[in-house]
Each structure stands twice: as structure tokens, then as C-alpha cells.
Backbone as JSON, one array per atom type, in Angstrom:
{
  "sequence": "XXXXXXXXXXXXXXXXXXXXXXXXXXXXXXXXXXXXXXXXXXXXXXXXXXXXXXXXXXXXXXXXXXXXXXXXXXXXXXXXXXXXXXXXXXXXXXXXXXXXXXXXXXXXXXXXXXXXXXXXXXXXXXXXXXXXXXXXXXXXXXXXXXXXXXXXXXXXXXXXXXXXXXX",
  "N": [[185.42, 115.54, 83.13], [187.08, 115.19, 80.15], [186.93, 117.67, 76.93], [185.58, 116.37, 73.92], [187.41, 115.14, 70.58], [188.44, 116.01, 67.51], [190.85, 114.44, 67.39], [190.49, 112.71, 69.47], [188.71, 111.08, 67.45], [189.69, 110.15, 65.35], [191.52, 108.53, 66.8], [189.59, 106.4, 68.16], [188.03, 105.61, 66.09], [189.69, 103.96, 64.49], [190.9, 101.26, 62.08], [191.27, 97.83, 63.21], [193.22, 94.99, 64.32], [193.92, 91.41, 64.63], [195.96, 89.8, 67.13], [197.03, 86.8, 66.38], [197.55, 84.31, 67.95], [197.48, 81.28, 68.64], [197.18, 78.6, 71.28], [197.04, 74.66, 71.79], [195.34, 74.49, 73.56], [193.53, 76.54, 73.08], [193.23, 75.85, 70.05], [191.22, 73.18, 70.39], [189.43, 74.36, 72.21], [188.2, 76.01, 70.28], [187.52, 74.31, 68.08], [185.43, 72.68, 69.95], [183.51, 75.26, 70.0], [182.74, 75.44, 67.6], [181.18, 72.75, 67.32], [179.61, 72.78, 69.56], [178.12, 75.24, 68.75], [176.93, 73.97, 66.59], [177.94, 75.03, 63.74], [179.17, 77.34, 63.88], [182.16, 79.28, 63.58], [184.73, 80.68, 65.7], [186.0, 83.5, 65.36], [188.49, 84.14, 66.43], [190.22, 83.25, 69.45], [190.53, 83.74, 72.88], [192.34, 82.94, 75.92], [192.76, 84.22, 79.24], [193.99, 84.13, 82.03], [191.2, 83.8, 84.45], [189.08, 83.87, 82.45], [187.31, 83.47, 79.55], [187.58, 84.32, 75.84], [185.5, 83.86, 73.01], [185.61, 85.27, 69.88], [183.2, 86.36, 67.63], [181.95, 86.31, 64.35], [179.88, 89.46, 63.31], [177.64, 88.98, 62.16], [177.07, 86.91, 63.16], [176.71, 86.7, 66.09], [174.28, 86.54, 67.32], [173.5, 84.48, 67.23], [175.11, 82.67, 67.92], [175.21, 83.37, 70.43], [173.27, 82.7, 72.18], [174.13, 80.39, 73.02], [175.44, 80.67, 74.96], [174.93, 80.58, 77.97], [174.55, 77.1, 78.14], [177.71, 76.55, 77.34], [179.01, 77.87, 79.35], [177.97, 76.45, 81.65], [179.12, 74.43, 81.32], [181.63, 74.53, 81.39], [182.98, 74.86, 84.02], [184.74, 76.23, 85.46], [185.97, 78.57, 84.75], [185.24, 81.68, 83.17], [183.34, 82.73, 80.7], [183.29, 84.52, 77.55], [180.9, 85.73, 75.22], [182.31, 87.42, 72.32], [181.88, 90.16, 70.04], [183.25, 90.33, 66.87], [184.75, 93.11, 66.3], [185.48, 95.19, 63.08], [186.66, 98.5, 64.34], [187.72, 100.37, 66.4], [186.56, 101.44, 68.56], [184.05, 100.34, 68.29], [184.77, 97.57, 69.3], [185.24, 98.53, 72.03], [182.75, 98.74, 73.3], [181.07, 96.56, 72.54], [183.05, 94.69, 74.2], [181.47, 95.33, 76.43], [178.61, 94.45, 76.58], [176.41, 94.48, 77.96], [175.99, 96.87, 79.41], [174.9, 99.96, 79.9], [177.08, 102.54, 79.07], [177.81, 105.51, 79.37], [179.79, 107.55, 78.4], [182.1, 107.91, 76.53], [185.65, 109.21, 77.36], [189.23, 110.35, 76.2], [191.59, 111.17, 78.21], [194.12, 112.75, 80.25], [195.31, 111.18, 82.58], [195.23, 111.98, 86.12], [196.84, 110.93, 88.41], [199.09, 109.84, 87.04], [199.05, 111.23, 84.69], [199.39, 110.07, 82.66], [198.11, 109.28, 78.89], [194.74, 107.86, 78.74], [192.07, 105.93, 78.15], [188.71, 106.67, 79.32], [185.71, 104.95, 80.18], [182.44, 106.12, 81.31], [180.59, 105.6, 83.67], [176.69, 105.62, 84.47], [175.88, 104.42, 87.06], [177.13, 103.58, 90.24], [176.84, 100.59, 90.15], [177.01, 99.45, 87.92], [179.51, 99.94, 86.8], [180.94, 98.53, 88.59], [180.41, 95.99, 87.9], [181.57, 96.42, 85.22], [183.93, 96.66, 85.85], [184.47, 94.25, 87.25], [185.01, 91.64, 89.91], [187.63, 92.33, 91.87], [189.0, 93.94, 90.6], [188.75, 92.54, 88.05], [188.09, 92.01, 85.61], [188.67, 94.3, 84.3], [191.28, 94.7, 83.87], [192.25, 92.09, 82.49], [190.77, 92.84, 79.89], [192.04, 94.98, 79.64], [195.08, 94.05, 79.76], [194.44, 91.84, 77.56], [194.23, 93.57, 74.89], [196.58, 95.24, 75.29], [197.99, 92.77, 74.21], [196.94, 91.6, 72.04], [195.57, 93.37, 70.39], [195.82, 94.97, 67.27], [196.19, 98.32, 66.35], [195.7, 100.51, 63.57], [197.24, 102.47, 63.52], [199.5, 100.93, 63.91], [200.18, 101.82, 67.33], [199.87, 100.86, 70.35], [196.75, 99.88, 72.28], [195.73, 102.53, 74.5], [195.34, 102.11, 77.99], [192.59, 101.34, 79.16], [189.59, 102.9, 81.67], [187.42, 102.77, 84.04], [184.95, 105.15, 85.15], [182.64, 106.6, 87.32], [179.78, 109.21, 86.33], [179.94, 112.29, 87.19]],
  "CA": [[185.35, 114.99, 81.81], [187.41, 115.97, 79.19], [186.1, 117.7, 75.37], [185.62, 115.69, 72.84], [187.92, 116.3, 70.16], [189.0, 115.23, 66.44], [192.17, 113.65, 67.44], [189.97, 111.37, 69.63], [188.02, 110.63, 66.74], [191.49, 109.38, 65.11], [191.82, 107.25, 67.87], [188.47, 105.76, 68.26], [187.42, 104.78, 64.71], [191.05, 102.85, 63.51], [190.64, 100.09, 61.84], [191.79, 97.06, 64.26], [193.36, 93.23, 63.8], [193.98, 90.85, 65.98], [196.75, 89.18, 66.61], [196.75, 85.3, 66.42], [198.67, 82.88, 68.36], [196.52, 79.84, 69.06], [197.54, 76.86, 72.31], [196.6, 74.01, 72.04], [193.63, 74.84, 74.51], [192.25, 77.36, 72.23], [192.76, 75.25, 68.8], [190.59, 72.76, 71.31], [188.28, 75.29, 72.26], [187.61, 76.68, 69.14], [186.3, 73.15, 67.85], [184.63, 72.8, 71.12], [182.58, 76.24, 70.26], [182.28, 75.47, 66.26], [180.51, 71.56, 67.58], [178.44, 73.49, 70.3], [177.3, 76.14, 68.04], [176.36, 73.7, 65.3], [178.67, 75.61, 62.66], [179.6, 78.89, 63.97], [183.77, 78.98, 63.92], [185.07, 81.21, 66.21], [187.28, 84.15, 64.14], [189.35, 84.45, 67.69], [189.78, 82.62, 70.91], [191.78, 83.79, 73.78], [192.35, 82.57, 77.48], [193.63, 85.07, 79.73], [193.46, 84.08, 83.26], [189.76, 83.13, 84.62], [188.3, 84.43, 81.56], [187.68, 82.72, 78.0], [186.71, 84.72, 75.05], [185.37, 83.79, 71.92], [185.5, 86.33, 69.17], [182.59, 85.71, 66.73], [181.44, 88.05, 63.29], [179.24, 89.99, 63.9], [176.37, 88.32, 61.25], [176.62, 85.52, 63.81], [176.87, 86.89, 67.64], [173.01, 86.74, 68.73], [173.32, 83.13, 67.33], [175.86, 81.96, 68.65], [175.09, 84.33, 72.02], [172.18, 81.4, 72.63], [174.94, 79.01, 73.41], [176.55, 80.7, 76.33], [174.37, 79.45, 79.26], [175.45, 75.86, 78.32], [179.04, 77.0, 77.44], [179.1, 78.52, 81.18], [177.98, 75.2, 82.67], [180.29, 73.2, 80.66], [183.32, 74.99, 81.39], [182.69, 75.81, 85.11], [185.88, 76.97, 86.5], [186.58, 79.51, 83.67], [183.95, 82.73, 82.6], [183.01, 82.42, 78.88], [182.43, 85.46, 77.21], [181.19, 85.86, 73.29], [182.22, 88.94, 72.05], [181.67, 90.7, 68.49], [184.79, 90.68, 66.45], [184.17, 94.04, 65.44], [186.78, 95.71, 63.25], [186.73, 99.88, 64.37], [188.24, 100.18, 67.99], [185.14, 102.27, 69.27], [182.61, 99.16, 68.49], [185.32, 97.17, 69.94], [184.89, 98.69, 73.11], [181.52, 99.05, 73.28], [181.54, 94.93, 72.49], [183.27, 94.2, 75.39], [180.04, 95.54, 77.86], [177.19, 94.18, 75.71], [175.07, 94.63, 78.92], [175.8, 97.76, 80.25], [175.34, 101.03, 79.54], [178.38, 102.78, 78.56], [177.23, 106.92, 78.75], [180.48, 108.82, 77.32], [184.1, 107.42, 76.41], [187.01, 109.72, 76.47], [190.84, 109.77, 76.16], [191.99, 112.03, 79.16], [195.03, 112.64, 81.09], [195.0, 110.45, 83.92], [195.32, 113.31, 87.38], [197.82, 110.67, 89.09], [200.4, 109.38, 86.51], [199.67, 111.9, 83.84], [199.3, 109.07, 81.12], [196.47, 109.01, 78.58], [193.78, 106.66, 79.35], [190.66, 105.74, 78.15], [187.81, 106.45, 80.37], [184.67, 104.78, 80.18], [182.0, 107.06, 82.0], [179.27, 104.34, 83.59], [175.98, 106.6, 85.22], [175.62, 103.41, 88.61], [177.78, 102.8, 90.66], [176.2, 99.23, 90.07], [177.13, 99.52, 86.7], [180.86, 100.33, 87.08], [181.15, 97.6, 89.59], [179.98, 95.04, 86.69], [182.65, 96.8, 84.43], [185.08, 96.54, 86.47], [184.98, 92.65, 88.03], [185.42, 91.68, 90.97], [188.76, 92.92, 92.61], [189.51, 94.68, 88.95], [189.67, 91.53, 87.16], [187.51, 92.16, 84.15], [189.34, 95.53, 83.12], [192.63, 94.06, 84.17], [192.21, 91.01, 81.87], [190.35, 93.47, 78.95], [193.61, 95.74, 79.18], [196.19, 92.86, 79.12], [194.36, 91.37, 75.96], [194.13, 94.65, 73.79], [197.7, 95.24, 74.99], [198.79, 91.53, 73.51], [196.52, 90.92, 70.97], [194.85, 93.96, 69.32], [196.74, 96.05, 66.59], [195.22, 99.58, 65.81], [195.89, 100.78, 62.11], [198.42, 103.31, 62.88], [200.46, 100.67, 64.83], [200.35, 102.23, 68.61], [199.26, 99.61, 71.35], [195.73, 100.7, 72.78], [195.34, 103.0, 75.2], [194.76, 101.59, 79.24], [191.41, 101.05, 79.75], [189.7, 102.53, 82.78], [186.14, 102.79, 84.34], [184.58, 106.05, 86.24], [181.28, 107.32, 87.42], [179.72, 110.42, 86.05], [179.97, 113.01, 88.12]],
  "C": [[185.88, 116.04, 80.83], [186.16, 116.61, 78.11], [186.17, 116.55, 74.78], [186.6, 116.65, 71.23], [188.38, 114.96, 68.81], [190.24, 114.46, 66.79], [191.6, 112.62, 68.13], [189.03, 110.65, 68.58], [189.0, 109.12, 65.91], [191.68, 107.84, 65.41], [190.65, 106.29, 67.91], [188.22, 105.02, 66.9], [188.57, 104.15, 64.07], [190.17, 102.06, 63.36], [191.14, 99.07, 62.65], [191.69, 95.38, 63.66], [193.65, 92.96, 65.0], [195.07, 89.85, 65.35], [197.04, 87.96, 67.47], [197.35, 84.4, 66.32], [197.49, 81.86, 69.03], [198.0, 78.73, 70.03], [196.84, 76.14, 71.34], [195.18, 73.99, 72.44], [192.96, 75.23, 73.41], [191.98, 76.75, 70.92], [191.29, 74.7, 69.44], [189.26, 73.35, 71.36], [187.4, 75.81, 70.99], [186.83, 75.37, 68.08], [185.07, 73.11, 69.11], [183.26, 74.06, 70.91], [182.01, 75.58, 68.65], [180.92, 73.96, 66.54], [179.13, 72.54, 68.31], [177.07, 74.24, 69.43], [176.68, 75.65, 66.77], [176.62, 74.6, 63.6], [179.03, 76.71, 63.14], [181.35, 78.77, 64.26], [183.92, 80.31, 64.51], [186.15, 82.45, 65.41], [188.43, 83.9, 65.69], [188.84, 83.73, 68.73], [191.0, 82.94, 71.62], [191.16, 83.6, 75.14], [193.26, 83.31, 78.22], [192.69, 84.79, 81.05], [192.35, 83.29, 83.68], [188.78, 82.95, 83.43], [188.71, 83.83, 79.91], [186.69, 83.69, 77.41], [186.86, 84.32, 73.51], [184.66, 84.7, 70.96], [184.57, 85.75, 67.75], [182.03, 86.9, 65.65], [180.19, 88.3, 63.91], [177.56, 89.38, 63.38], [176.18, 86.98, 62.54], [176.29, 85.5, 65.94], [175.7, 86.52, 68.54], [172.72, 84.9, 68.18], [174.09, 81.83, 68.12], [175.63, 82.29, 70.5], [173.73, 83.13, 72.85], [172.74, 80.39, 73.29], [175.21, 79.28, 75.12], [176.16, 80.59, 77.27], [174.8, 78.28, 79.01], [177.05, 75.58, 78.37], [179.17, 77.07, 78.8], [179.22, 77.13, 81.48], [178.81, 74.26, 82.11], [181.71, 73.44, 81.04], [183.23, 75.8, 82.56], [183.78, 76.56, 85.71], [186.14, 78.46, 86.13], [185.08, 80.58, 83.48], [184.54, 82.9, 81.18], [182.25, 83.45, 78.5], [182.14, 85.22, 75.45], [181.2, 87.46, 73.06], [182.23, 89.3, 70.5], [182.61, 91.06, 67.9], [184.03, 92.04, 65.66], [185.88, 94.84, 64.52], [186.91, 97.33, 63.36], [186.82, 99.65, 65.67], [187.32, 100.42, 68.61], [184.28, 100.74, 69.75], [183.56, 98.14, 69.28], [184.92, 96.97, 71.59], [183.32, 98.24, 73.88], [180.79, 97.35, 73.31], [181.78, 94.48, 74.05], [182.67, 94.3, 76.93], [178.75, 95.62, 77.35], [175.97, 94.57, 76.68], [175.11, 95.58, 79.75], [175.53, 99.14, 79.64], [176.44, 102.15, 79.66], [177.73, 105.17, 78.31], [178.13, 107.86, 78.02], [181.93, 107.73, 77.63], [184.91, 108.33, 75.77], [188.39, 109.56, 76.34], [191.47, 110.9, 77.24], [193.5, 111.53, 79.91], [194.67, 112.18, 82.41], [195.59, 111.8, 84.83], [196.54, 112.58, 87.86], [199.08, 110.32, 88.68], [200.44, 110.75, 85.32], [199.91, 111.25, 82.6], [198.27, 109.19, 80.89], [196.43, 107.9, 78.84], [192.85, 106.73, 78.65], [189.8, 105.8, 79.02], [186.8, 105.86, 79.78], [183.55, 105.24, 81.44], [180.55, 106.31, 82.22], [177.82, 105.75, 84.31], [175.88, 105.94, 86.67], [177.05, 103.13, 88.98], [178.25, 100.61, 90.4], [177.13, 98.43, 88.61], [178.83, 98.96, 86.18], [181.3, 98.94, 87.9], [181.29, 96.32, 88.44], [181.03, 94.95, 85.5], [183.63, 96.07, 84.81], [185.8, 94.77, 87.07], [185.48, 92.95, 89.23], [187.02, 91.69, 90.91], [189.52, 93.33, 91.44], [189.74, 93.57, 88.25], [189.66, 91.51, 85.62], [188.99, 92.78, 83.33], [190.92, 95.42, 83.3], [192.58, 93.07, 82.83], [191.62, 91.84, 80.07], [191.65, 94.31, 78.45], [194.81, 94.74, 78.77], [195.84, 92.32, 77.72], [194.25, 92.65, 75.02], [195.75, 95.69, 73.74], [198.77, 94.33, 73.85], [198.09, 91.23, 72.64], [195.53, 91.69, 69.77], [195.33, 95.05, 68.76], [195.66, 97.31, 65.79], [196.03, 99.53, 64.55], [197.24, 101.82, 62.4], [199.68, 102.92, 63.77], [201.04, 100.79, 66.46], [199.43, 100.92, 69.51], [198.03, 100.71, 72.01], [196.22, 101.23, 73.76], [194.69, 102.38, 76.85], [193.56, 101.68, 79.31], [190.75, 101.44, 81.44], [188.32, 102.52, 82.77], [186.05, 104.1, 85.53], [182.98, 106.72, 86.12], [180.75, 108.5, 86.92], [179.42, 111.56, 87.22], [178.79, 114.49, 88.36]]
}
């Protein structure tokens, strides 16, 4: 594990948008969640792969977060996440593993390519596993959308996303 260091600070706290191309599906969807939720509109909805997420403020997440057992069973083929449109990249992250613990995130030179990375530093194996999805799908599907759809403040496309144990 790398230091910690002001230039990751930089990096971590941007401000962050999102950027918003709506299907069909997701117009769809995004009524589909606003009906469900009995008013809550979705700020963001994207479908990438197995995985549907609806991006909700943050004043509204543990209300709307009530829904997503019926969501699930309604929309069985697909995994339905709600996540916290947050806008500072950090809480971002941190968002996207509401149920895990998360013990250190840094920006390190990857050992095999030599590209920065993001690490996320889980303490379980168990943990990491959960991160990760089965056969990498999560952090596969988490990296593709923050490649295509989330703009940091000083314009650079995030940073790869990875997951590792503490050592």
C-alpha cells in the first residue's frame, strides 16, 4: 500500500457529472421506479449488462432503498441496484459498496502494467469476493460505467477500479 498523498486528494474529492443518454428502456425504467417509489424520480438510470442502476439524491436513498426487494422480484433476470447520486468522486465510490466495508482507497501504480489504478483495500476475503461479483462482473460493469458516463471536474476519465485484500 501506497502513501497517501495531496495529489490523491485532487483526485478523490472532484466534483463529478454524469453523463446522460437515456434508451428507451431506461426513459421506461425511470417511470417504472418514479410509480414504484410513489414519487421518487430517479436523477440517473443506466443498464449495463446484467446490472440496472438507479441513481437517486441523496435526501431520498433510504426511501427509496425500501423499494428494492420488490424491484429485484419484478425485474428478475437483471440485478437492481440504488445507488446515491453523490456529487465528490470519493462518496461516489464509497456509494457503489453501501454494504461493505471499504478499509483504505488508494491510487497506486499497478506492479503488472504500470498504470494508475484505484485500489480499494477490503480486510475479508469474503468481502472482496462481494466487491468484486461473480467472475469480475460487478467491478467490470462499475469500471465500464464511470468510464462512459462519469465526468470528473478536471475532465480526465476515472481511474480503473480495482479490489485487493489488506495485507
Amino acid at each position: 500500500m501506497g502513501f497517501y498523498t495531496i495529489i490523491d486528494d485532487l483526485y478523490f474529492y472532484q466534483m463529478l457529472s454524469f453523463v446522460q443518454k437515456y434508451t428507451n428502456f431506461e426513459l421506461k425504467l425511470s417511470k417504472y421506479f418514479y410509480n414504484k417509489t410513489k414519487g421518487i424520480f430517479p436523477e440517473f438510470v443506466v443498464v449495463m449488462g446484467k446490472f440496472i442502476f438507479f441513481f437517486v439524491k441523496q435526501e431520498n436513498y433510504f426511501a427509496s432503498k425500501m423499494y428494492l426487494g420488490s424491484i429485484r422480484r419484478e425485474i428478475t433476470p437483471k440485478k437492481v441496484l440504488i445507488i446515491s447520486a453523490e456529487k465528490v468522486f470519493i462518496n461516489l465510490l464509497f456509494s457503489f459498496f453501501p454494504d461493505l466495508y471499504i478499509h483504505n482507497i488508494t491510487i497506486e501504480n499497478d506492479k503488472v502494467s504500470g498504470e494508475r489504478r484505484i485500489f480499494l483495500y477490503f480486510l475479508t476475503y469474503k468481502e472482496r469476493g462481494i466487491a468484486i461479483g461473480r467472475r469480475g462482473e460487478y467491478i467490470k460493469c462499475l469500471n465500464e460505467l464511470c468510464q462512459k458516463f462519469v465526468l470528473l471536474e478536471n475532465k480526465i476519465t476515472p481511474l480503473e477500479i480495482k479490489c485487493k485484500i489488506i495485507d
